[in-house]
Each structure stands twice: as structure tokens, then as C-alpha cells.
C-alpha positions in Angstrom: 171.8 171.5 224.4 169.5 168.7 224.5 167.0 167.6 227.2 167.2 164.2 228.4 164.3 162.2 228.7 162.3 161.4 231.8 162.7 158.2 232.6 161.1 156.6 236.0 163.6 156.0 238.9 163.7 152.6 239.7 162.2 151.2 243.5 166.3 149.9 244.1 168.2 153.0 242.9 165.9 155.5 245.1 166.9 152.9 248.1 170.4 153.4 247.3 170.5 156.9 246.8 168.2 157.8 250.2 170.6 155.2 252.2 174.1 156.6 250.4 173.0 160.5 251.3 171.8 158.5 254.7 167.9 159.5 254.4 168.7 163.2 254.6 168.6 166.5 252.3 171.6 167.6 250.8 170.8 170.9 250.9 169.4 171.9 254.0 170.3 168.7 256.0 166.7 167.9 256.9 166.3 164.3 257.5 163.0 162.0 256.3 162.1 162.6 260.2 161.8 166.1 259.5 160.5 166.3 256.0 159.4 164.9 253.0 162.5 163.7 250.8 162.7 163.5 247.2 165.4 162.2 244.4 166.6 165.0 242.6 168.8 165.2 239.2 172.4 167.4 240.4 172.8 168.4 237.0 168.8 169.0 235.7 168.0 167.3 232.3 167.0 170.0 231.1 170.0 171.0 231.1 171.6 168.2 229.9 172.1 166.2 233.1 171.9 162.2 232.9 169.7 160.0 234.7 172.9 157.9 235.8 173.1 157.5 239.6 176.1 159.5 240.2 173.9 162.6 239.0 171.0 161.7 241.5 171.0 163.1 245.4 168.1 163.5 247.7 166.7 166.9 248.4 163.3 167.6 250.9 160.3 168.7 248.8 160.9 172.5 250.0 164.8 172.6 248.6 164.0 170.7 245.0 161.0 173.2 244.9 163.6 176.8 245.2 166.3 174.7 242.9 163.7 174.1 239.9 166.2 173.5 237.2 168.8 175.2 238.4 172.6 174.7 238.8 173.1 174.0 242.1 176.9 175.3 242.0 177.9 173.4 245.5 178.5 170.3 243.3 180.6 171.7 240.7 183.5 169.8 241.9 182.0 167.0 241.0 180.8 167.7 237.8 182.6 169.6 234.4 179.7 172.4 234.6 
């Protein structure tokens, strides 16, 4: 499997991904009140996820920290993992 490259996460499509998962984690259900929020890949490129927007969700720091590059197998369904 190849890794996909990094590739900075434009200003517009981190807007539209915090306001689609409505500012909160999508793991824990933290909300940017509570935490510090980052965009995270679903699928990780290192494991041969895209950088499209359908494979970008927000997680707070603490939850993309214990996921690492991980599988997070709660998205399955939306994915052919």
C-alpha cells in the first residue's frame, strides 16, 4: 500500500468540515468549548486514505492523539476498509 502525500488543508475546507461535524469531536463528543479540535484523516494516509473531504472529520487533540494511524472501525460503514 502506498502512502499518500501530506498536503496542507485548506483555511475553507477546515471551515466546512468543523461546521458539518458542528465544531465538535467525533469521537468523544467534546465540543471547541471544551477542547482543542483538530481535522483528522478517517481512513490515515498512511494507510492509504485520501485527502478528499469525505475522508476528513474533526477529532479534539486528546482523541487524534490515542487514534495515531489507526482504523477507527466506527466508520466502516462508510468506507470499503
Amino acid at each position: 500500500m502506498t502512502k499518500t502525500p501530506r498536503i496542507p488543508i485548506p483555511p475553507e475546507v477546515k471551515k466546512y468540515v468543523f461546521d458539518r461535524n458542528k465544531y465538535q469531536c467525533q469521537s468523544c463528543g467534546k465540543t471547541f468549548l471544551e477542547t482543542q479540535l483538530t481535522i483528522d484523516h478517517i481512513i490515515p494516509l498512511a494507510r492509504g486514505g485520501t485527502n478528499d473531504i469525505s475522508n476528513l472529520h474533526t477529532l479534539c487533540f486528546t482523541c487524534n492523539q490515542k487514534k495515531s494511524d489507526k482504523l477507527d472501525t466506527r466508520f466502516k460503514r462508510h468506507f470499503d476498509l
